[in-house]
C-alpha positions as a Markdown table, in Angstrom:
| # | Residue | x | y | z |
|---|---|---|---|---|
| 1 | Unk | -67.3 | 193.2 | -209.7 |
| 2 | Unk | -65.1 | 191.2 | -207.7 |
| 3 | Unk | -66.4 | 190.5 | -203.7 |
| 4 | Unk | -64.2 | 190.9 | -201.1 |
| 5 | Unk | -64.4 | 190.9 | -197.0 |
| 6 | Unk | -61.9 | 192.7 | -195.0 |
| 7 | Unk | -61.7 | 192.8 | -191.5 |
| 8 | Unk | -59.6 | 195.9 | -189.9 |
| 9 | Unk | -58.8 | 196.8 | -186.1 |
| 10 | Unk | -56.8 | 199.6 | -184.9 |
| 11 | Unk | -55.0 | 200.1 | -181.3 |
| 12 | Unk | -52.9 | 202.6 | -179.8 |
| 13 | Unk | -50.9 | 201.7 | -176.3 |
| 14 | Unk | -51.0 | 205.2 | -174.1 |
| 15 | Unk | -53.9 | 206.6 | -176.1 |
| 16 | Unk | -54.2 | 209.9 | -175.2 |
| 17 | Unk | -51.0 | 210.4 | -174.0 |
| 18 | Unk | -47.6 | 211.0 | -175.5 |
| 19 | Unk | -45.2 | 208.8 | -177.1 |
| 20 | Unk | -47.8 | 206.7 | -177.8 |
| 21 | Unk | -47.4 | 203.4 | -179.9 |
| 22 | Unk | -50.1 | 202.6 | -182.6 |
| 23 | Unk | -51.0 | 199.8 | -185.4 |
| 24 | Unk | -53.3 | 198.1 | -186.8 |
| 25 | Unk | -54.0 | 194.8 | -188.2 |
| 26 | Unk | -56.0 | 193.9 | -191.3 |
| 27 | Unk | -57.6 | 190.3 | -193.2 |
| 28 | Unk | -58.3 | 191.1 | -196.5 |
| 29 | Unk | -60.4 | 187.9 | -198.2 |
| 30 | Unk | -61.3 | 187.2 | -201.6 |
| 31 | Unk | -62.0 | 183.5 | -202.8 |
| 32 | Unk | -59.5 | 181.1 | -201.6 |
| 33 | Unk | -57.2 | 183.8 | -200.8 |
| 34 | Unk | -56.3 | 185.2 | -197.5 |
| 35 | Unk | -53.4 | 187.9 | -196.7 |
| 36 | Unk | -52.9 | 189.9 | -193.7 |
| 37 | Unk | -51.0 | 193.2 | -193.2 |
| 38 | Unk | -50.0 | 194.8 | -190.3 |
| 39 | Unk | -48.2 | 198.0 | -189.3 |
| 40 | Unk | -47.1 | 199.9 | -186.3 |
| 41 | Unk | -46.6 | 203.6 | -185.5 |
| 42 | Unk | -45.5 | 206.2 | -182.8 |
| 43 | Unk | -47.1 | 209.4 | -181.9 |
| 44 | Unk | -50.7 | 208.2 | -183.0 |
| 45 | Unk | -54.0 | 207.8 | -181.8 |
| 46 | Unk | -56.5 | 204.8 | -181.4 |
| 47 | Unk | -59.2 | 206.5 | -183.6 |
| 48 | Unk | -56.5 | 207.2 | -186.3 |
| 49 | Unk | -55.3 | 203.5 | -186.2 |
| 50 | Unk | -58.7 | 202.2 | -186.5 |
| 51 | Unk | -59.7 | 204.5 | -189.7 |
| 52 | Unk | -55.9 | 204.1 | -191.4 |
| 53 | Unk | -56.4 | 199.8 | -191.0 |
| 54 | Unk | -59.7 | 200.6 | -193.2 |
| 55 | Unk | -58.2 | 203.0 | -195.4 |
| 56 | Unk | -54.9 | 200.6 | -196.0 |
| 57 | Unk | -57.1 | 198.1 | -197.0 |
| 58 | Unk | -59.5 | 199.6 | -199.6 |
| 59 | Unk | -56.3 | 201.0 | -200.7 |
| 60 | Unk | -54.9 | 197.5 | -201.7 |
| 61 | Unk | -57.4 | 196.4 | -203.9 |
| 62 | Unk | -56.4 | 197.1 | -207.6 |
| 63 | Unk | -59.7 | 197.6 | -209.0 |
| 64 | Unk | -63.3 | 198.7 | -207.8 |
| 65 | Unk | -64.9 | 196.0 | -205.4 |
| 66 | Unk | -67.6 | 195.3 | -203.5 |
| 67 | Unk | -66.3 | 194.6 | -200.3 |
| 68 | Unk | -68.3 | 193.6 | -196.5 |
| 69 | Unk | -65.8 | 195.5 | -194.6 |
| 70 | Unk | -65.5 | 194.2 | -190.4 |
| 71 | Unk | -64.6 | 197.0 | -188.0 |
| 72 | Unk | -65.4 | 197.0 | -184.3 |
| 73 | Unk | -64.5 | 200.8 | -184.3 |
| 74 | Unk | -68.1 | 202.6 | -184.0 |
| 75 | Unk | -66.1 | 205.7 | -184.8 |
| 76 | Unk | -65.7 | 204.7 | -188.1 |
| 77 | Unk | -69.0 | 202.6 | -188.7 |
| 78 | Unk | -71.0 | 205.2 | -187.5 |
| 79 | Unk | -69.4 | 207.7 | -189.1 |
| 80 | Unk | -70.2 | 206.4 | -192.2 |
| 81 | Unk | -73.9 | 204.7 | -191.3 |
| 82 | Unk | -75.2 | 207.0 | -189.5 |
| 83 | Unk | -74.3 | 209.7 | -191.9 |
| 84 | Unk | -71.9 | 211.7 | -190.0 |
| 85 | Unk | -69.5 | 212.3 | -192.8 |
| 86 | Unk | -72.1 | 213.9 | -194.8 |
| 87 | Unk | -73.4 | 216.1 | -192.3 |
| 88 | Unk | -69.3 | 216.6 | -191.3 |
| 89 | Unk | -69.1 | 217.8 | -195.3 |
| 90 | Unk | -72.5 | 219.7 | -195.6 |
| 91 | Unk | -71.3 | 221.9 | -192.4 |
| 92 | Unk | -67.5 | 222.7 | -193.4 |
| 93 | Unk | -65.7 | 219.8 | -191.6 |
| 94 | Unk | -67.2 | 220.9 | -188.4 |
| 95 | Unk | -69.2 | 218.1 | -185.8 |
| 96 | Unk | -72.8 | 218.5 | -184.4 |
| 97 | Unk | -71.1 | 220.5 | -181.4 |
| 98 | Unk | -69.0 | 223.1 | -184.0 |
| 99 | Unk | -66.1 | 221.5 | -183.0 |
| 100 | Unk | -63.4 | 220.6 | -186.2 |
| 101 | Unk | -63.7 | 217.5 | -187.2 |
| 102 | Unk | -60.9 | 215.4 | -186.1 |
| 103 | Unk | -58.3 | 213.6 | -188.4 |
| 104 | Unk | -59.8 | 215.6 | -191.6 |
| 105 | Unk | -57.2 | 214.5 | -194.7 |
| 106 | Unk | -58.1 | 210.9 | -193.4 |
| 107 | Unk | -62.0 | 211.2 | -193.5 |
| 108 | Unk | -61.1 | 212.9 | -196.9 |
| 109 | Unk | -59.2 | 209.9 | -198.3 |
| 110 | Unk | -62.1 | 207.3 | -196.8 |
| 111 | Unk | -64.2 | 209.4 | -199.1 |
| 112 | Unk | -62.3 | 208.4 | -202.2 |
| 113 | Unk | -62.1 | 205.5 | -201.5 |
| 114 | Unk | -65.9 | 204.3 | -200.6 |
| 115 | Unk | -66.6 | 206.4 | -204.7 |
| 116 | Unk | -64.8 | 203.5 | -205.9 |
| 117 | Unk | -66.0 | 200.6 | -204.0 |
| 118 | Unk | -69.2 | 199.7 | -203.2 |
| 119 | Unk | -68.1 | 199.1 | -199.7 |
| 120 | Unk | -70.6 | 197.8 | -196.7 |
| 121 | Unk | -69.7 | 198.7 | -193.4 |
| 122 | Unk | -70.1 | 195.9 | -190.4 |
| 123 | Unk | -69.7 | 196.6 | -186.7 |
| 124 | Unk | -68.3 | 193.5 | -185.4 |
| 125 | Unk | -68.6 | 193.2 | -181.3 |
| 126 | Unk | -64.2 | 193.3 | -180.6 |
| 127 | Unk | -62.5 | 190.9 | -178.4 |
| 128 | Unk | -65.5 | 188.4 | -178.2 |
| 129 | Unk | -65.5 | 185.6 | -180.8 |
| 130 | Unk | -65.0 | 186.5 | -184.1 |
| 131 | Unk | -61.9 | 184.9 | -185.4 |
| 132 | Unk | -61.1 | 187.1 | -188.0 |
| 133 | Unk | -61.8 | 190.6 | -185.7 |
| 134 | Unk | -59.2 | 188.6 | -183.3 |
| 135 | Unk | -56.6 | 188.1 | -185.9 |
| 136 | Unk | -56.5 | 191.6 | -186.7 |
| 137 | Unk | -56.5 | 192.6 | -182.8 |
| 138 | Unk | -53.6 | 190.3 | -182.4 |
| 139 | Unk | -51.4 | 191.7 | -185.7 |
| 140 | Unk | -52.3 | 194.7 | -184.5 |
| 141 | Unk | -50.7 | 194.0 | -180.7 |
| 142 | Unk | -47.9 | 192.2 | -182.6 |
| 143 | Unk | -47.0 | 195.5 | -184.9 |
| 144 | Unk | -47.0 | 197.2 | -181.7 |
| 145 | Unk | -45.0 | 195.1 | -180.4 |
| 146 | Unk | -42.3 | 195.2 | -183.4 |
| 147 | Unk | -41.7 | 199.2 | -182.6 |
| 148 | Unk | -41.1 | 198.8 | -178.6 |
């Protein structure tokens, strides 16, 4: 099984807001090779940028990997370390609280995704001093960018 690292970060400019401007930025890693995506969209969220950087990027690789995957989103880290995803499943797609689990299909297609790979999750600590976690903040500011 093929090892890879990614590193993902979502933004979204006006989160919360309307008309909002989204993207995210990924550095996918395996060997000697290094490639870097980025995308931008309107009418998003931050949360949904930061879990569609990781789904874009398990969805790149070709065949089952394990992969160290980089996030500092503890949305999505702790929704899959700390079990919540299971206990979101086990109770009908509904949180500790009752509430509906937000952003659903998404959580759904993570799922998929983490059967095929044998995928670790990392929180990284964002806008400090990782360089990779910085790359993906800054392709993710510059996909942004590209739709204003």
């Amino acid at each position: 099984m093929k090892s890879v690292t990614i590193y993902t970060d979502g933004a979204c400019r006006g989160n919360g807001k309307e008309n909002t401007i989204g993207g995210f930025g990924i550095v996918l890693m395996y060997n000697d090779i290094k490639k870097e995506i980025k995308k931008g969209f309107r009418n998003t969220t931050n949360n949904i940028m930061e879990l569609s950087a990781v789904i874009d990027a398990l969805t790149l690789l070709k065949e089952p990997c394990e992969v160290k995957l980089y996030s500092d989103s503890a949305y999505v880290i702790n929704a899959v370390n700390q079990r919540w995803i299971k206990n979101w499943q086990k109770n009908g797609w509904k949180t500790a609280s009752k509430e509906p689990v937000k952003n659903k299909e998404l959580w759904e297609k993570l799922i998929e995704l983490i059967n095929i790979h044998k995928v670790e999750f990392i929180k990284v600590k964002g806008h400090s001093d990782n360089e990779f976690n910085n790359r993906c903040d800054k392709l993710a500011n510059e996909a942004m960018d590209e739709i204003t």
